[in-house]
Backbone as ProteinMPNN parsed JSONL, in Angstrom:
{"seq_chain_A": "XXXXXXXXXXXXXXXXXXXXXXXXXXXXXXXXXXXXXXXXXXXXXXXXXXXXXXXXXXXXXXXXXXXXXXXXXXXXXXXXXXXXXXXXXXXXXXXXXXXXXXXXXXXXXXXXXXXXXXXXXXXXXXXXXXXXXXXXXXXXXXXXXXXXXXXXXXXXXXXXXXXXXXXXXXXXXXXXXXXXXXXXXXXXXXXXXXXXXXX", "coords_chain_A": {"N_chain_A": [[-9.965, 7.258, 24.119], [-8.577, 9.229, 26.634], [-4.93, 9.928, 26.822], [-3.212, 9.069, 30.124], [-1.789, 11.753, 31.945], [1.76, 12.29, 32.49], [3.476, 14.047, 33.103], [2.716, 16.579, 35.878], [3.007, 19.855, 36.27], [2.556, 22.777, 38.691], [2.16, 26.211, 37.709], [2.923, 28.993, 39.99], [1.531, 31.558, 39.31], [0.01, 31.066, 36.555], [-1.381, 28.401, 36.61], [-2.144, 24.933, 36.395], [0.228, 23.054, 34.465], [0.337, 19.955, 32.614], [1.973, 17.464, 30.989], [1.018, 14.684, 28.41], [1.045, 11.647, 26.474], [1.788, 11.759, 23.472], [-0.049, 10.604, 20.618], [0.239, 9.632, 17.98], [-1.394, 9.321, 15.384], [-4.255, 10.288, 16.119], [-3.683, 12.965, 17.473], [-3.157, 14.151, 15.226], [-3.951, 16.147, 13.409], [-4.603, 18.129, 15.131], [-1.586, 19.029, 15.84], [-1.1, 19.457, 12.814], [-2.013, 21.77, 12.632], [-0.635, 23.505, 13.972], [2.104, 22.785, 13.874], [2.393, 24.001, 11.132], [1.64, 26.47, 11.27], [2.496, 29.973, 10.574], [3.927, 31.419, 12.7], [5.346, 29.034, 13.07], [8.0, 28.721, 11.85], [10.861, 27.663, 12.587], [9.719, 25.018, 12.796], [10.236, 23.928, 10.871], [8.076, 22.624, 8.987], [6.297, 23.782, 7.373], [5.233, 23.246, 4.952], [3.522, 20.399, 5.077], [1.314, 18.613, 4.883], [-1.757, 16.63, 6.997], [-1.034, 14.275, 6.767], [1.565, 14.105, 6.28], [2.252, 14.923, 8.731], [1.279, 13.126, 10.863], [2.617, 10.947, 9.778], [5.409, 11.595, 10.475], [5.293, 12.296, 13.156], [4.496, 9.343, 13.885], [7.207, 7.919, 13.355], [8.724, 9.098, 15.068], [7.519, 8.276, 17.413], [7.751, 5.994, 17.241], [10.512, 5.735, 17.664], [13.107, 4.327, 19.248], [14.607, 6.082, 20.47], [13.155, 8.766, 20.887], [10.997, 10.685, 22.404], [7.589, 11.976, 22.006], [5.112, 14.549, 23.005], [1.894, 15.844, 24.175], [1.591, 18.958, 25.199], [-1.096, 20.747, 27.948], [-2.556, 23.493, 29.227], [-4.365, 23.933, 32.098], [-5.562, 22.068, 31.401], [-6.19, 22.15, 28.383], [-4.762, 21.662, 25.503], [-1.722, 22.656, 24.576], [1.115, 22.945, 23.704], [3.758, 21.554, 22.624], [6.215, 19.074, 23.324], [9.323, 17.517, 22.785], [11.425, 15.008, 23.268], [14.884, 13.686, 23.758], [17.508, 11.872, 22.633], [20.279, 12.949, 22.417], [22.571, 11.744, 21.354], [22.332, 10.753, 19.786], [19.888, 10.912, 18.131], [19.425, 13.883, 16.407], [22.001, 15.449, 17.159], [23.791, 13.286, 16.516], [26.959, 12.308, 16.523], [27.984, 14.924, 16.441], [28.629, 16.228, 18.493], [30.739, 16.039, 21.554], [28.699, 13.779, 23.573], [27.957, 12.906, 26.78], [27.718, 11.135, 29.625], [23.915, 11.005, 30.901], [23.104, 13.184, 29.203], [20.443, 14.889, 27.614], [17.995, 15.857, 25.017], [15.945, 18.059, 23.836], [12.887, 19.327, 22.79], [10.574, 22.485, 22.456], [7.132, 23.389, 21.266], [4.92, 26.58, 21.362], [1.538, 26.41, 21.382], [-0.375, 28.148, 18.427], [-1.614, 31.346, 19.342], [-4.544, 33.452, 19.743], [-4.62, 35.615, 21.803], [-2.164, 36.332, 23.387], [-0.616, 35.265, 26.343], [1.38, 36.388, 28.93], [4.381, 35.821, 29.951], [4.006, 33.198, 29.497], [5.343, 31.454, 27.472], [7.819, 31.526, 28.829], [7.057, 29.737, 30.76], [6.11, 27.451, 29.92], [8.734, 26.195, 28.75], [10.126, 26.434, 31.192], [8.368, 24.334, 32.115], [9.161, 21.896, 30.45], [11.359, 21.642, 30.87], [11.208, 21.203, 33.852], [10.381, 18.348, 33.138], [12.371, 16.84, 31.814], [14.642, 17.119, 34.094], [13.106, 15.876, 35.974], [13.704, 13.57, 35.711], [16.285, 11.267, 37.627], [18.663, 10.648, 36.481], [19.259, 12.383, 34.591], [21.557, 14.85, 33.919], [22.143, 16.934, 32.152], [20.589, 19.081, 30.157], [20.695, 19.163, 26.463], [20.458, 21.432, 23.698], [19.829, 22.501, 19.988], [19.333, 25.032, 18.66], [17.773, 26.968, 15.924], [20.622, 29.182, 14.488], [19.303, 31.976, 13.925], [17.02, 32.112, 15.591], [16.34, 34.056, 17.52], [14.173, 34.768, 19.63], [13.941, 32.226, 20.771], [16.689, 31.893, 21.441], [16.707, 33.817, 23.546], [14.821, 32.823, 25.908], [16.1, 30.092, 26.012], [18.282, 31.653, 27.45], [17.125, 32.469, 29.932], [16.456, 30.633, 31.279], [19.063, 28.837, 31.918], [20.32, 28.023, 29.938], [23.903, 27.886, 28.449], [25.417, 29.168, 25.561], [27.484, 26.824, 23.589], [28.766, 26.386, 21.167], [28.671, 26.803, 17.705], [27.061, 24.724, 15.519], [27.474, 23.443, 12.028], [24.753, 22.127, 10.757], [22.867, 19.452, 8.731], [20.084, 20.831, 8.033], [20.405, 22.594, 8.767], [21.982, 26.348, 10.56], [22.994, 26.034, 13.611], [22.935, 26.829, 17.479], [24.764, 25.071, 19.386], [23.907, 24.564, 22.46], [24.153, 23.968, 26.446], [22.48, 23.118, 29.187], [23.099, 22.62, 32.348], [21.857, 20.485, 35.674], [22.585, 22.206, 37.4], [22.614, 24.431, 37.131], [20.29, 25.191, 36.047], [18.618, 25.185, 38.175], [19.229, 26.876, 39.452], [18.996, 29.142, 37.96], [15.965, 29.073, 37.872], [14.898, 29.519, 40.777], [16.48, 32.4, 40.751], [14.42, 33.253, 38.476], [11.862, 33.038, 40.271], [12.185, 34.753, 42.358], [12.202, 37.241, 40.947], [9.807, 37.298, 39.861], [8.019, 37.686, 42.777], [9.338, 40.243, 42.902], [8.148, 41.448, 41.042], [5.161, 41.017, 41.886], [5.382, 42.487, 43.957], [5.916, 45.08, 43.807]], "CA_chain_A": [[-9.607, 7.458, 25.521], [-7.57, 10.402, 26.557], [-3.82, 9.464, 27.611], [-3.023, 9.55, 31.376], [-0.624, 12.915, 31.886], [2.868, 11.692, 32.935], [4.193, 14.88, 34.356], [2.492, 17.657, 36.091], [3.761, 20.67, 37.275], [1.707, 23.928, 39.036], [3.011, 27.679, 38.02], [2.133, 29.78, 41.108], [0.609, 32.575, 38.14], [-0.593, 30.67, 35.424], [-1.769, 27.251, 36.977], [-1.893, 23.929, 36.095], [0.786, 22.072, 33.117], [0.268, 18.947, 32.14], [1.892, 16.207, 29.364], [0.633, 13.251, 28.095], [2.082, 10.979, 25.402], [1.542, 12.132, 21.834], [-0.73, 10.096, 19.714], [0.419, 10.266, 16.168], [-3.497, 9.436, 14.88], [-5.673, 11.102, 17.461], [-3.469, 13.996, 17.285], [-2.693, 14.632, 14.036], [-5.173, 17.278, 12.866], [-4.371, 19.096, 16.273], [-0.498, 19.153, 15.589], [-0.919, 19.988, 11.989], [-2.509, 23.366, 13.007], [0.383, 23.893, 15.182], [3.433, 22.785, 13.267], [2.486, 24.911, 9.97], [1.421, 28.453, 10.988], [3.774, 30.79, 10.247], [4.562, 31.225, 13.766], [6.561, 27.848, 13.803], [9.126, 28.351, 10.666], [11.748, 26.731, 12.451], [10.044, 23.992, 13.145], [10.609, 23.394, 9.158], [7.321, 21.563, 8.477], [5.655, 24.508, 6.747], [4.638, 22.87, 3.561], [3.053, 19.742, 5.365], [0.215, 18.419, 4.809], [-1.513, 16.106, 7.964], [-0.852, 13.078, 6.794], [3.066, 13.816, 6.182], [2.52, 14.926, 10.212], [0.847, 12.325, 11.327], [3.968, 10.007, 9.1], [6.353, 12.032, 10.991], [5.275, 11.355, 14.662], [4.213, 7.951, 14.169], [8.599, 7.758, 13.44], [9.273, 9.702, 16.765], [6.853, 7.201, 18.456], [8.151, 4.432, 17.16], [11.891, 5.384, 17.789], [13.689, 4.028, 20.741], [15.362, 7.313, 21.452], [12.608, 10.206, 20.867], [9.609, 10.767, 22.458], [6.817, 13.515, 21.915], [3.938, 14.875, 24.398], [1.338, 17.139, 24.392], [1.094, 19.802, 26.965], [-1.903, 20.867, 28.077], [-2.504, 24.202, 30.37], [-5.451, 23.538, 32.298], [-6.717, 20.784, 30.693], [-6.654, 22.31, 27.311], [-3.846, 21.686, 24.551], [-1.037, 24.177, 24.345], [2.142, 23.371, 23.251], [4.079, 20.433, 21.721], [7.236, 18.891, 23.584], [9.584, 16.45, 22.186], [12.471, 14.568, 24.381], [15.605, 12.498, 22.683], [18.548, 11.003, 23.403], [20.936, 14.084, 21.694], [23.952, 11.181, 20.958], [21.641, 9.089, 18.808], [19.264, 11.6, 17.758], [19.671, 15.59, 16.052], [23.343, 15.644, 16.975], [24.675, 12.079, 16.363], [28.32, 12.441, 15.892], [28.128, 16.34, 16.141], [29.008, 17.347, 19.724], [31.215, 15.424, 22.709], [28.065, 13.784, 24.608], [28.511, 12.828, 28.476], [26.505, 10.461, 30.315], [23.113, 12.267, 31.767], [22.383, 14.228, 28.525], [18.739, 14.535, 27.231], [17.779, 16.782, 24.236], [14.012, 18.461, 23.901], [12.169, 20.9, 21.183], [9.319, 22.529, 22.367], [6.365, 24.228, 20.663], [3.717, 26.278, 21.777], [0.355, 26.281, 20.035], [-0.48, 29.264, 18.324], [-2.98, 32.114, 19.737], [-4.858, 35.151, 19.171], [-4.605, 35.916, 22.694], [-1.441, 35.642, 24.264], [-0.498, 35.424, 27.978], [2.88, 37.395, 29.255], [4.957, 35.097, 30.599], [3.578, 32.148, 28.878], [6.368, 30.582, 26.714], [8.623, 30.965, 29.706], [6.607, 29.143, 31.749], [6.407, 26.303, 29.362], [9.628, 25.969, 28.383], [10.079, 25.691, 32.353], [8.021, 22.733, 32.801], [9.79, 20.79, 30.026], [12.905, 21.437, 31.822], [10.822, 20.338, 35.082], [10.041, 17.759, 33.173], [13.864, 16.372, 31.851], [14.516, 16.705, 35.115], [12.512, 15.081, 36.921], [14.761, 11.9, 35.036], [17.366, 11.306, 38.341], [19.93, 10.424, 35.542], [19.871, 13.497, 33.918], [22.608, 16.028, 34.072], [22.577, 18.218, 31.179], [19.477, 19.136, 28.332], [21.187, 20.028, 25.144], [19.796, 21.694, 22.392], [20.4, 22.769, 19.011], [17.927, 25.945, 18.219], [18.57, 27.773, 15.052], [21.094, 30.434, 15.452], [18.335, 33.095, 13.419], [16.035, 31.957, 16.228], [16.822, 34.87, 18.537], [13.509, 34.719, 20.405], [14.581, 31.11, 21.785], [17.847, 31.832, 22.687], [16.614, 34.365, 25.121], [14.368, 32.167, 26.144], [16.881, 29.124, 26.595], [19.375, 31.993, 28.213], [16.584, 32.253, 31.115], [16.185, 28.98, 32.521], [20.222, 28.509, 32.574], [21.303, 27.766, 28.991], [25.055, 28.764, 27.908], [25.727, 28.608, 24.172], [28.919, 26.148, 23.751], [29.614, 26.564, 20.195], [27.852, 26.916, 16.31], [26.906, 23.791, 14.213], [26.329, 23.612, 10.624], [23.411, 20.716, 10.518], [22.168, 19.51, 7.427], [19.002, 21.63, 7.713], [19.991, 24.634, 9.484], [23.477, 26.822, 11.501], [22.605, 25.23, 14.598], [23.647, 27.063, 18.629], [25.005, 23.898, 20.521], [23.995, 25.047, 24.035], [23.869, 23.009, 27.492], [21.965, 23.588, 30.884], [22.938, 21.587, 33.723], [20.746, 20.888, 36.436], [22.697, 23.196, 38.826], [22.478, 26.013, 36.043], [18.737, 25.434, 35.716], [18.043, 25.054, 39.342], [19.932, 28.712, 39.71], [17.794, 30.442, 36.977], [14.778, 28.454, 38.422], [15.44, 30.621, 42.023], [16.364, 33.66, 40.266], [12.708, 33.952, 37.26], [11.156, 33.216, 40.926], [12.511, 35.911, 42.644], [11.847, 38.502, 39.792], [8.458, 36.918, 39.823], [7.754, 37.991, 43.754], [9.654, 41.466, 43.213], [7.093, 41.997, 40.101], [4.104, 41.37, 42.465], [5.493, 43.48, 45.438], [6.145, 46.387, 43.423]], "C_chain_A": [[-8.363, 8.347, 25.616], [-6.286, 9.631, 27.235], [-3.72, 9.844, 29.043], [-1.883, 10.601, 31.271], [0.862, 11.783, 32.292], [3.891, 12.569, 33.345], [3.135, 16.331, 34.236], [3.358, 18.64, 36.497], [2.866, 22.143, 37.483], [2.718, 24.935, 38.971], [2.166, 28.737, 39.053], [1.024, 30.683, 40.735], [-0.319, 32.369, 37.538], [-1.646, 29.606, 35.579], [-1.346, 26.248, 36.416], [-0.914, 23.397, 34.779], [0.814, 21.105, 33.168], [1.082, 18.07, 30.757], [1.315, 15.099, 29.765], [1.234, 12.708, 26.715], [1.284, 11.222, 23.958], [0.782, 10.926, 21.131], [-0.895, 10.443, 18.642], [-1.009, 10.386, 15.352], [-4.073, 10.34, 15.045], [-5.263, 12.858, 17.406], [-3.449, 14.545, 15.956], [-2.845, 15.98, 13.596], [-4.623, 18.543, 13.846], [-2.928, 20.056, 15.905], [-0.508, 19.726, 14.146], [-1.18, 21.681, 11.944], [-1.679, 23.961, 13.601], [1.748, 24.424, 14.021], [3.381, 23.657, 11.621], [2.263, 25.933, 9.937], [3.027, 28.733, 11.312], [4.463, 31.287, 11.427], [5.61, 30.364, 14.043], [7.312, 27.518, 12.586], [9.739, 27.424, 10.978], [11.608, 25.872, 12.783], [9.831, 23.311, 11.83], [9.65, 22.522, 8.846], [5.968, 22.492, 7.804], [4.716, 24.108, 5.489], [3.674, 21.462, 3.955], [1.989, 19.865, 5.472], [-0.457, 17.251, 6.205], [-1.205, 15.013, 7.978], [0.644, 12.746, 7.103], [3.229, 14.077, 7.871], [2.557, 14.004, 10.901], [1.791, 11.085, 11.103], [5.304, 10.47, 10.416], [6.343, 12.226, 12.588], [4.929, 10.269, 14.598], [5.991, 7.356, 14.352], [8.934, 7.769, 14.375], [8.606, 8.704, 17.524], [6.68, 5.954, 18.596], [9.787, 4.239, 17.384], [12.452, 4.901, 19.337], [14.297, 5.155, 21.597], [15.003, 8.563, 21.037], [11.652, 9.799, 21.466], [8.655, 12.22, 22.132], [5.548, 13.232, 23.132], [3.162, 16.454, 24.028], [1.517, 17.938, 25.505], [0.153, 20.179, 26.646], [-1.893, 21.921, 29.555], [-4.087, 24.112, 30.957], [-6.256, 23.077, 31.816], [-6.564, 20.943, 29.477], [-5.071, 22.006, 26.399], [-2.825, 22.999, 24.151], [0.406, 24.44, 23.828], [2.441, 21.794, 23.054], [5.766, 20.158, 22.921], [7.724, 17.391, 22.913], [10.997, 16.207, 23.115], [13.284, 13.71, 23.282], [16.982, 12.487, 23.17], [19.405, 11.884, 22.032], [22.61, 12.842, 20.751], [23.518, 10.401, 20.095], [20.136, 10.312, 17.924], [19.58, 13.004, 17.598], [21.041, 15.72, 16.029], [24.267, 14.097, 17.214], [26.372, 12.724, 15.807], [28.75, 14.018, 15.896], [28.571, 16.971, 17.164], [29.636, 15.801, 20.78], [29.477, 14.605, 23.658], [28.422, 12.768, 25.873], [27.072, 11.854, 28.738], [25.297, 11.482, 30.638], [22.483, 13.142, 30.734], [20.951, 13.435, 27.967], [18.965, 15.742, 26.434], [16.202, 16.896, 24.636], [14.169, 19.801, 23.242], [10.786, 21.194, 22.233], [8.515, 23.611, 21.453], [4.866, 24.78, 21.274], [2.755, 26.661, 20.946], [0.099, 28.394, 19.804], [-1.684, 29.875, 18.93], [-3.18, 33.417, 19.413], [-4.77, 35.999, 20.303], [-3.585, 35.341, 23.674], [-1.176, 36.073, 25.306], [0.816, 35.846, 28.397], [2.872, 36.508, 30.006], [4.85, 33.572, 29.969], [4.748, 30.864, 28.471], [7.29, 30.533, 27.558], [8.145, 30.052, 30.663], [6.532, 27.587, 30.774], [7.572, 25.807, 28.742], [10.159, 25.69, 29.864], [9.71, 24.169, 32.496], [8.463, 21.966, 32.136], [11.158, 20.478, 30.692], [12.767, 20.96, 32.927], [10.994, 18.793, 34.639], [11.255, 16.621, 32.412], [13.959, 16.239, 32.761], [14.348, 15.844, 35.817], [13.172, 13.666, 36.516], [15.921, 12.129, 36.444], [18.913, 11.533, 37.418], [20.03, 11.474, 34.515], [20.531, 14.868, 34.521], [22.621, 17.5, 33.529], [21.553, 18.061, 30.426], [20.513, 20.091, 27.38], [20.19, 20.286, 23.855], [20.099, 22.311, 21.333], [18.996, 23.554, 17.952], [19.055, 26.658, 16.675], [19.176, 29.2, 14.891], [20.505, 31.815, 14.892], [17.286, 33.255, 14.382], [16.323, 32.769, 17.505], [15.482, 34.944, 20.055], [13.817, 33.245, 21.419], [16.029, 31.033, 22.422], [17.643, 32.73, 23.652], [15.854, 33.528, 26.029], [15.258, 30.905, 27.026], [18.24, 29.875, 27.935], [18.813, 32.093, 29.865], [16.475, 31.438, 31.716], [17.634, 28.267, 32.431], [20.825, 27.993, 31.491], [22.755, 28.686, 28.64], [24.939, 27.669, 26.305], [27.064, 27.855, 24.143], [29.676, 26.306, 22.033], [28.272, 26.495, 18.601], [28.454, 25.993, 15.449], [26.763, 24.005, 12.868], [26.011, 21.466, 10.862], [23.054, 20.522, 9.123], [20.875, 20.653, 6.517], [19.203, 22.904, 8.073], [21.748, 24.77, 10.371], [22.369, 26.474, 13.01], [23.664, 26.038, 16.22], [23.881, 25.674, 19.261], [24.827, 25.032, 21.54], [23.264, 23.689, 24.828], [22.81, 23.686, 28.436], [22.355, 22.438, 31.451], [21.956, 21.979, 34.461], [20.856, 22.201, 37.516], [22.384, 24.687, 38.208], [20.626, 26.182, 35.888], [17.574, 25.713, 36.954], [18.478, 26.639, 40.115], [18.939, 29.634, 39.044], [16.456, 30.222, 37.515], [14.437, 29.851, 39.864], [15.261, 31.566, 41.158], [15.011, 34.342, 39.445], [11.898, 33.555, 39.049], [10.755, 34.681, 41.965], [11.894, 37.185, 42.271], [10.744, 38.379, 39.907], [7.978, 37.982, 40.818], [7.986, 39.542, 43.469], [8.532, 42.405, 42.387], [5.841, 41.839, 41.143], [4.127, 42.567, 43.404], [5.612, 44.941, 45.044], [4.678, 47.032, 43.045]], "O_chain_A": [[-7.368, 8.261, 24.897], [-6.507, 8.791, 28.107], [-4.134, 10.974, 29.301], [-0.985, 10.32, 30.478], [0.749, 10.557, 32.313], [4.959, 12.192, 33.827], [2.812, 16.961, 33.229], [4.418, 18.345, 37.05], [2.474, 22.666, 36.44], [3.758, 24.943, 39.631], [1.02, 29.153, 38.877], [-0.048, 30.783, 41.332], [-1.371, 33.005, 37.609], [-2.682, 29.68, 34.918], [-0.249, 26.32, 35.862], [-1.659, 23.35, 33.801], [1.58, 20.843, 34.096], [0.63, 18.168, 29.617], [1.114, 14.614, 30.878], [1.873, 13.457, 25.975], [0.196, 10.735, 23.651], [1.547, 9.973, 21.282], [-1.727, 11.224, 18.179], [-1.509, 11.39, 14.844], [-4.419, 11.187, 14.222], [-6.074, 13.781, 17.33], [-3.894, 15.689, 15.857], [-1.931, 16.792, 13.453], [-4.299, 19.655, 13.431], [-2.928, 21.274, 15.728], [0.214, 20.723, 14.132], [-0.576, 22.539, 11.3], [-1.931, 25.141, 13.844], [2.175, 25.49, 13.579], [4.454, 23.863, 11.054], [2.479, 26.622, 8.94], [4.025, 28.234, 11.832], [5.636, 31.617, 11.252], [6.527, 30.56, 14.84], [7.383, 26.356, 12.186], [9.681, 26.374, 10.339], [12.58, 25.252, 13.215], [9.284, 22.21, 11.755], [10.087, 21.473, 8.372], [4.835, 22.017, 7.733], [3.651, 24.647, 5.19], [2.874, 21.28, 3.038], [1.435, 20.841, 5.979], [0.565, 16.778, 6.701], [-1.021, 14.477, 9.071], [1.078, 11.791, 7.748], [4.197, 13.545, 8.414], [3.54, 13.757, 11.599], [1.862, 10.233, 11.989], [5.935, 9.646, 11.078], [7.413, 12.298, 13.193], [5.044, 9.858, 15.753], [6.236, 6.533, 15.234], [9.465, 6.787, 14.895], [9.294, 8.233, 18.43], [6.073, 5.161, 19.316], [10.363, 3.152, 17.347], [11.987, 5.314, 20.399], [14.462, 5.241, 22.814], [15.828, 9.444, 20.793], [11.257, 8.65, 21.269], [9.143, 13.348, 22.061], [5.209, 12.257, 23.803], [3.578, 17.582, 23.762], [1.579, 17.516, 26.66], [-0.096, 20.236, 25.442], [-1.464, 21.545, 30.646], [-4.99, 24.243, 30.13], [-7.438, 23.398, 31.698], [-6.751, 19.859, 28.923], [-4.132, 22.327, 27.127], [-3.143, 24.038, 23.572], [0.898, 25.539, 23.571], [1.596, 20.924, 23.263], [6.355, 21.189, 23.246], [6.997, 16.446, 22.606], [11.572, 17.174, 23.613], [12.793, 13.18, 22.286], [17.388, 13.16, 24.116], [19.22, 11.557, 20.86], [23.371, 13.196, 19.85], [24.147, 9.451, 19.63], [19.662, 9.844, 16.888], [20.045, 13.524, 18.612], [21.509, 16.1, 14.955], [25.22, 13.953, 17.979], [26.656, 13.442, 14.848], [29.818, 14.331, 15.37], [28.933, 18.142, 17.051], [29.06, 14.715, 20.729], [29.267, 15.3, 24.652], [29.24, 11.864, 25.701], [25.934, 11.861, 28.27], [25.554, 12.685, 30.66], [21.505, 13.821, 31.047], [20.539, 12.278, 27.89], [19.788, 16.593, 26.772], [15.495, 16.21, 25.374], [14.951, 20.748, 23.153], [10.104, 20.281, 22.699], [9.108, 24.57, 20.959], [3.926, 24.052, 21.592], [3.004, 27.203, 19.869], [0.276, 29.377, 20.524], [-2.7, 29.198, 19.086], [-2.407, 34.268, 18.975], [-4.82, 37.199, 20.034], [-3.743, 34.41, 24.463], [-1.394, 37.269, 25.501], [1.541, 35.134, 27.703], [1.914, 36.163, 30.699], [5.847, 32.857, 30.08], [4.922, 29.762, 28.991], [7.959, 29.511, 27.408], [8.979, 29.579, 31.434], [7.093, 26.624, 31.296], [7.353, 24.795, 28.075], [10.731, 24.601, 29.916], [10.38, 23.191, 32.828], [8.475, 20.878, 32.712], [11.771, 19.438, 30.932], [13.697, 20.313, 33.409], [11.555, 17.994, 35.388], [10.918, 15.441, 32.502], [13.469, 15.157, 33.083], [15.186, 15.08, 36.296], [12.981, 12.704, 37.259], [16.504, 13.211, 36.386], [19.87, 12.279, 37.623], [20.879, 11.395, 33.627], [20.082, 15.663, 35.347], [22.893, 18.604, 33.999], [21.413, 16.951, 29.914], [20.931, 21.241, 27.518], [19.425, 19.523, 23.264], [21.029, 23.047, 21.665], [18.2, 23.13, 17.115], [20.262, 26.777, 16.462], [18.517, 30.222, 15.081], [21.079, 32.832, 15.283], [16.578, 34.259, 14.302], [16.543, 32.139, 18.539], [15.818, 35.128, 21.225], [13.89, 33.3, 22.647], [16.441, 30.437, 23.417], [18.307, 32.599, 24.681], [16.35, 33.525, 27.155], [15.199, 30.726, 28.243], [18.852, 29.277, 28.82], [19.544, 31.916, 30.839], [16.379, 31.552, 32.938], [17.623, 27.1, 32.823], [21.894, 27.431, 31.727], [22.748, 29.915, 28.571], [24.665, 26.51, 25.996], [27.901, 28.429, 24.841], [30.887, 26.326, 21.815], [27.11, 26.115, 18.745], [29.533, 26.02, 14.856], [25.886, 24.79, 12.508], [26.576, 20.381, 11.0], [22.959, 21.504, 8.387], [20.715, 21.055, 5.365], [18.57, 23.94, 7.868], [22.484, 23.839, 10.697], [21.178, 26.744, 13.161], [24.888, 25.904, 16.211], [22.841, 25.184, 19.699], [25.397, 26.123, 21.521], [22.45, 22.851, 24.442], [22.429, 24.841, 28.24], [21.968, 21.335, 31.065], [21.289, 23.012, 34.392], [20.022, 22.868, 38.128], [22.02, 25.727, 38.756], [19.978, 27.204, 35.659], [16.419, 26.139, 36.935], [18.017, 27.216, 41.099], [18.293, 30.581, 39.493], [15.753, 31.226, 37.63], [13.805, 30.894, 39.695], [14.139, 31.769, 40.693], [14.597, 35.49, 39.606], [10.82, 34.132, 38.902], [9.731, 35.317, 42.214], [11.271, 37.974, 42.98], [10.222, 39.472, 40.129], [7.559, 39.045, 40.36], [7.021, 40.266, 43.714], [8.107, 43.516, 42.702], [5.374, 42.973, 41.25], [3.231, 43.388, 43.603], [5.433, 45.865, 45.838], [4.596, 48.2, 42.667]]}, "name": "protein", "num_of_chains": 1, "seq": "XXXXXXXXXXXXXXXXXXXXXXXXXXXXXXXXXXXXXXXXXXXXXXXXXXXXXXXXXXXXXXXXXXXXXXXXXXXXXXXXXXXXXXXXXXXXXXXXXXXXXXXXXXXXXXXXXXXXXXXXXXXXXXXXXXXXXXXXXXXXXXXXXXXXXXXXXXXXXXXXXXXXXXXXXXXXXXXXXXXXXXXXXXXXXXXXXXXXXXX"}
């Protein structure tokens, strides 16, 4: 039985996004196809096999302070999000955290046919989808600072970099978004949106 979604959100362009709650089992196979092409280095699980995947979200979905989720763009499977509590999870002990914060990774699935605009639009709805938490303030994240395609990425929807980690696994950007910073860039990629049709 398929999971019920637990946040939608409609892009005026693209259509429908969807999550639903990760199923370390059910998914496995799905996610292994994901998390090892060479598309997703940094998400450092290159050498995995599906079982060590399937080991390694059953953890996240058994911890008290991560969760994971599929997304799904019209119905179909498309990218990977993961949510966590940044003071207890990835940067324990590594950065000042404030009431209100939330961390999140996302990934989207690989294709042979990709869609312009795409990865901003899903990296949107996870930020819809932090959000949508009343009690959150701030998403922090900690991309790797070689990962130049995600920090433009994170610089569009209202991330500032705050300073450079070294992590066990990797040089690490500490950067924030508040909501008012995300709800500004939000406005503004709409804007640009409209001026790109009208032109």
């Amino acid at each position: 039985m398929t999971p019920s979604p637990v946040f939608e959100h409609t892009d005026p362009r693209l259509g429908t996004f969807t999550l639903r709650t990760l199923d370390p089992a059910a998914d496995a196979g799905l996610l292994h196809g994901w998390v090892t092409h060479p598309k997703a280095s940094y998400w450092m699980m290159q050498g995995a096999d599906e079982a060590e995947v399937a080991a390694e979200y059953r953890r996240i979905h058994e911890h008290p302070h991560h969760d994971a989720f599929i997304g799904l763009h019209e119905g179909r499977p498309a990218f990977l999000a993961e949510r966590y509590d940044p003071s207890r999870v990835e940067l324990e002990g590594l950065y000042p955290a404030r009431p209100g914060d939330v961390g999140m990774h996302f990934l989207c699935a690989p294709t042979d046919t990709p869609v312009h605009g795409f990865t901003l639009a899903v990296i949107t709805v996870v930020m819809e989808f932090c959000f949508a938490d009343p009690h959150v303030r701030r998403v922090v994240v900690e991309p790797d600072v070689r990962n130049a395609a995600v920090h433009a990425l994170n610089a569009a929807v209202g991330f500032e970099i705050v300073e450079q980690l070294a992590k066990p696994e990797k040089d690490a950007y500490l950067s924030v978004c508040t909501r008012e910073r995300f709800e500004a860039a939000r406005i503004a990629l709409a804007a640009r949106a409209v001026q790109g049709v009208t032109r």
